[in-house]
C-alpha positions, 0 to 999 in steps of 0.5 A: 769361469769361462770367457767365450769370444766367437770370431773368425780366428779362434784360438782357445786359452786354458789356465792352470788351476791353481798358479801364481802367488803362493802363500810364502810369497803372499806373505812376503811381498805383505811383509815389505808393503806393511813395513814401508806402510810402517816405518816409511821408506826405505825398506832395505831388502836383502836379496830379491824378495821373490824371484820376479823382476816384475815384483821387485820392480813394484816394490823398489818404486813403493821404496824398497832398497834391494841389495846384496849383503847386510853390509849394504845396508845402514846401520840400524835400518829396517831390514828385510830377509827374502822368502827363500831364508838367510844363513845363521851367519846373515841373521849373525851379520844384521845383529852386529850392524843393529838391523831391525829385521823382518824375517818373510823367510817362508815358513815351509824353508824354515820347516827345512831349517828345523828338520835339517837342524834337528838332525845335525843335533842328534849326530847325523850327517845330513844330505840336502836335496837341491840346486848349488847356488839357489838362494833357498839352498844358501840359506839351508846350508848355512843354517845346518851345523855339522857336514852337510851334503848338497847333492843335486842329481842321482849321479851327485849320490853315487860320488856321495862319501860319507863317515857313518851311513847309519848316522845319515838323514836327508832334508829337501830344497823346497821347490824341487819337481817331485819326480825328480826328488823321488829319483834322488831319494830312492838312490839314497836309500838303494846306496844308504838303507838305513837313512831318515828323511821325510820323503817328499813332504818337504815339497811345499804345496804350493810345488805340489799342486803347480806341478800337478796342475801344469800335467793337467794342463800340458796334457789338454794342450798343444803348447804351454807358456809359463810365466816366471822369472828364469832364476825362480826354480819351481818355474823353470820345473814347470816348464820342465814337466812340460818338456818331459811329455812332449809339449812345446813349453817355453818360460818367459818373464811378461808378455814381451817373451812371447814369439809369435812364431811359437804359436804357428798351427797351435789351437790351444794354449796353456797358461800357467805361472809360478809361485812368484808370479803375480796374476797381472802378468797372466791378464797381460798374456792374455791381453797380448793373444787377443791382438793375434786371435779372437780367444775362448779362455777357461780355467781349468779345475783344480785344487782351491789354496785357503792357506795362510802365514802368519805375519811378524809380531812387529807387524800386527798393528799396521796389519790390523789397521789396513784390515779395517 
């Protein structure tokens, strides 16, 4: 699709394909609109649902209740988990208090979960690949029994002790850059030869063709905007991969982040977006650079996402019944 303005100032806009909603977050904000639609608020939601504010907001005016800890929530009510997964102590913790709970724990983290599980099971000590305190890793760690070894850089494996490096194996926080997971996993394996893992697998889709879509885009563009929360991490890798080839990019909530003097002697601007932003912060980006110039916008090719997560049981009625 290509948008063509012809004016006096022209200033051309080319959007990464794909960016946005994945399909773990596709399913998780459907998780907490079909309960309210369900069970009528409020939801109590543990953790943001995803990282954007602009998401939490939307659902909190529908009647979410975010909180921090289950034992925030009233006993019995209807209880939500993040995309990013919970701990075997969370799961633990709701069941005492009587929660009925929906889980929109993505699929591609509870895959870790398993991998990591699985592992610690046949005796191995297991490495996590991924960033201290990222609600993702949280919940992987505490889903994992045995040691595990959260490791975040190539300098974090050359401290890595561990007792039997022929009982290693490794699992990956799903949203991490590839280039920099690959770095981390080649350390292991120069240090520990003998180590199972899954190579880059772990990286979600969603990572993998963002990531590759945000080097397209960098590379046709003289400054980059990416639109993501600052505590989502496949957002801020965005941004990184930009900064890494030398393109000025900058990540920023909405609209409002952007610095007009960011734009000074820039004739094209790339847009992308993570995975947990929606798409009517895009339009308002783009809504906010037609005051400054007339715009030519395109949309670059790229990869097409036709996947889709199947929702909780305890959801299927209400599901079918919107559908209709």
């Amino acid at each position: 699709m290509v948008l063509i303005l012809v004016g006096p100032s022209l200033m051309k806009v080319l959007l990464a394909q794909p960016r946005g909603f994945c399909a773990g977050v596709v399913r998780a904000v459907e998780i907490v609109e079909l309960a309210l639609k369900k069970y009528g608020p409020p939801v109590y939601v543990r953790h943001e649902i995803v990282h954007n504010k602009r998401v939490v907001e939307d659902l909190r005016a529908k009647g979410a209740v975010f909180v921090d800890e289950v034992d925030d929530i009233p006993a019995g009510a209807i209880t939500v988990f993040s995309a990013h997964g919970v701990s075997r102590k969370v799961v633990s913790d709701a069941d005492g208090r009587g929660l009925e709970v929906l889980d929109a724990t993505c699929p591609l983290v509870a895959r870790v979960h398993t991998e990591g599980q699985r592992y610690a099971a046949d005796g191995f000590e297991v490495v996590l690949i991924g960033h201290a305190g990222h609600a993702e890793v949280e919940g992987t760690l505490g889903q994992i029994d045995g040691t595990v070894h959260l490791v975040g850089s190539v300098e974090d494996v050359k401290s890595l002790t561990v007792t039997d490096a022929d009982k290693l194996a490794y699992v990956t926080q799903t949203t991490l850059s590839v280039d920099d997971t690959c770095a981390i996993i080649s350390a292991l394996r120069d240090r520990f030869p003998s180590i199972h893992g899954p190579d880059v697998k772990d990286i979600c889709y969603a990572t993998q063709n963002r990531q590759q879509a945000m080097r397209e885009l960098a590379a046709l563009s003289d400054i980059v905007l990416v639109l993501g929360a600052k505590n989502s991490s496949n957002s801020n890798r965005l941004r990184e991969i930009g900064v890494d080839m030398n393109i000025p990019s900058y990540l920023i909530d909405d609209a409002t982040g952007l610095e007009p003097e960011w734009l000074a002697g820039k004739k094209v601007v790339g847009i992308t977006a993570g995975a947990s932003a929606p798409e009517a912060l895009v339009d308002e980006l783009i809504a906010k650079l037609r005051t400054m110039s007339d715009l030519e916008v395109q949309m670059l090719n790229g990869v097409t996402e036709n996947i889709h997560f199947k929702l909780p049981k305890q959801l299927k009625d209400v599901a079918a019944a919107a559908a209709q």
